[in-house]
N, C-alpha and C positions, 0 to 999 in steps of 0.2 A: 465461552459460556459452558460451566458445566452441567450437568445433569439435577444436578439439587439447588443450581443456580434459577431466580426467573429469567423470561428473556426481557430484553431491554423494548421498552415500549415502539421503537420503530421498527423491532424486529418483531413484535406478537400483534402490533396494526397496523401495518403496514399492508401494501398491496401485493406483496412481493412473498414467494412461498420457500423457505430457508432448509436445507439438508445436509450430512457433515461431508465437510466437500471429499475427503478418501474416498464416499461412496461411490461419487460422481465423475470420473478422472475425466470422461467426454466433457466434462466444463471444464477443464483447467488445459493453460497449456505445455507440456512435454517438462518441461524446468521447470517450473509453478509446482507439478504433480512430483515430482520428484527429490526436489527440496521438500512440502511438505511430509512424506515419506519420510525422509532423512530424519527430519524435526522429532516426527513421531514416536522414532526407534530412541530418541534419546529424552523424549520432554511426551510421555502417554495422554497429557493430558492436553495435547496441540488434536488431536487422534478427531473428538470430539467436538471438541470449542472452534475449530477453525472450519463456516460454514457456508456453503454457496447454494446461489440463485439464476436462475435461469432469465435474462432480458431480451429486450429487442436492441440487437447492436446498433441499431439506429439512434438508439438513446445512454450508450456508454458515456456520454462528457458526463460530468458532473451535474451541472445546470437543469442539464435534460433530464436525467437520471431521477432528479431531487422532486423536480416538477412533477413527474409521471406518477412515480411511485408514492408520493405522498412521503419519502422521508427528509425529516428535519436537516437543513445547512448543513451543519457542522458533523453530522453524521458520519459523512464520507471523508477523507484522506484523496489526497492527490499527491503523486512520484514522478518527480520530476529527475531528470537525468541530466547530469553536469558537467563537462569538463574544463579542464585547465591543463598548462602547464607550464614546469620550471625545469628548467636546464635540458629543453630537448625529451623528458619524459613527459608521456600525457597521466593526467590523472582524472578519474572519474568516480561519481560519485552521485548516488540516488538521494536525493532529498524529499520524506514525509511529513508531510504538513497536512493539519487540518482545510478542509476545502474551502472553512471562512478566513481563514489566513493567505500569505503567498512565501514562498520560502525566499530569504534575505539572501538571493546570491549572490550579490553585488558584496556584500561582507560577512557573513556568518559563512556562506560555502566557502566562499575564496579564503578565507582567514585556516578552515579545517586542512583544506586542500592543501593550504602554503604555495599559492600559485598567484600571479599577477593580477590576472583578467580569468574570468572565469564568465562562460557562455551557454545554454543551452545546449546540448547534444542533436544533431542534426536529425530527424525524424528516419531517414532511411538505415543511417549507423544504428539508430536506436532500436528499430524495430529489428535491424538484421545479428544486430549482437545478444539481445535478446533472447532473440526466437520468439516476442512478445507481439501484439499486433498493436499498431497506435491507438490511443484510446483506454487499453487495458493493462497497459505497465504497471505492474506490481514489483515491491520489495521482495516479493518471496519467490526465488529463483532464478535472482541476476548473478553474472559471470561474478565467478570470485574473486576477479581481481577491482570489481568496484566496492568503495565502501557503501554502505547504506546504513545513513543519519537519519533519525527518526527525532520529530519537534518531542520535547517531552511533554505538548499539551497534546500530542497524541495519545500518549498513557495512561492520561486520567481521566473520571467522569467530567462531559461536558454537558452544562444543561441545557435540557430542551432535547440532549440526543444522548445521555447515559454515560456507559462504560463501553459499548463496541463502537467498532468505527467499520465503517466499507471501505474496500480497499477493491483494485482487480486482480483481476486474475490470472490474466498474459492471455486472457479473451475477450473481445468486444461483448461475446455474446453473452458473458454472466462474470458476476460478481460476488469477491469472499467479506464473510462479517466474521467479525470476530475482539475478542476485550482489547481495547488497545494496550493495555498491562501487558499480554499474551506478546502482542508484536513487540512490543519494548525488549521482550528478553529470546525473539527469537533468533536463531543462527546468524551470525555475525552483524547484527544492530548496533548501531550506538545509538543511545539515546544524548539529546541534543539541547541545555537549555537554550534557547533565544534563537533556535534555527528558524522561526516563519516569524513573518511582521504580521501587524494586524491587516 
């Protein structure tokens, strides 16, 4: 969201108090804060637009998150972590999806991947490859050797929740808003038709 932009209605009534997360690095974690850095030097206007909040990590899932804070479903984005493999190589790979959707891994990840069977990433790999905490996995400042596919109903206005979507922050404790447009074209995205089922 820029400066001459309005904010999106869950983000101007919401319960939830928003600031540009660069200000904030004590919310973000170590990777998160430094991918966006990176982002900035090459895209000024990630600088502004990509904005966090402060929660009670007791209420980071989704579900919780949505209830609390009075924001709309489909507001949030969930990253889900995937791997597979073929011929002895592993492959992994972040899948974003709206939080009223689930991402199709059974065919739309495994088909990207080109792997057989394709499974959840084990929760302790996850958070330790990371350096993320469970809970707060975000797209923004995974190892570069995972891809990270983003549904393209991430990228556009959804109604009832706008143009930003919430996403984390590699923190339980707070959470980034930001245009999903924005994330569509950050550092090494793809954007994905038909990556989440209803």
């Amino acid at each position: 969201m820029t400066a001459e932009q309005e904010p999106t209605t869950f983000l101007a009534g919401g319960a939830l108090t928003w600031a540009p997360a660069l200000d904030h690095p004590d919310l973000l974690a170590p990777s998160t804060l430094a991918h966006l850095r990176r982002w900035a030097d090459v895209d000024p206007a990630a600088a502004g637009a990509v904005l966090v909040t402060e929660i009670d990590p007791d209420l980071a899932d989704t579900a919780a998150l949505t209830e609390a804070y009075g924001l709309p479903p489909a507001a949030s984005a969930n990253c889900v972590l995937v791997a597979g493999r073929r011929e002895g190589d592993e492959r992994i790979a972040a899948a974003v999806v709206r939080a009223t959707t689930r991402a199709d891994v059974n065919n739309a990840v495994k088909r990207l991947l080109d792997v057989r069977k394709a499974s959840f990433l084990p929760m302790d790999r996850a958070t330790a490859e990371s350096g993320m905490e469970y809970g707060g996995i975000t797209p923004l400042g995974l190892p570069g050797t995972y891809r990270v596919l983003v549904d393209a109903r991430v990228t556009v206005e959804e109604p009832g929740a706008g143009g930003d979507v919430v996403i984390g922050s590699g923190l339980r404790r707070s959470k980034l808003a930001l245009p999903g447009a924005l994330l569509g074209r950050a550092p090494g995205v793809e954007v994905v038709d038909g990556l989440a089922l209803p």
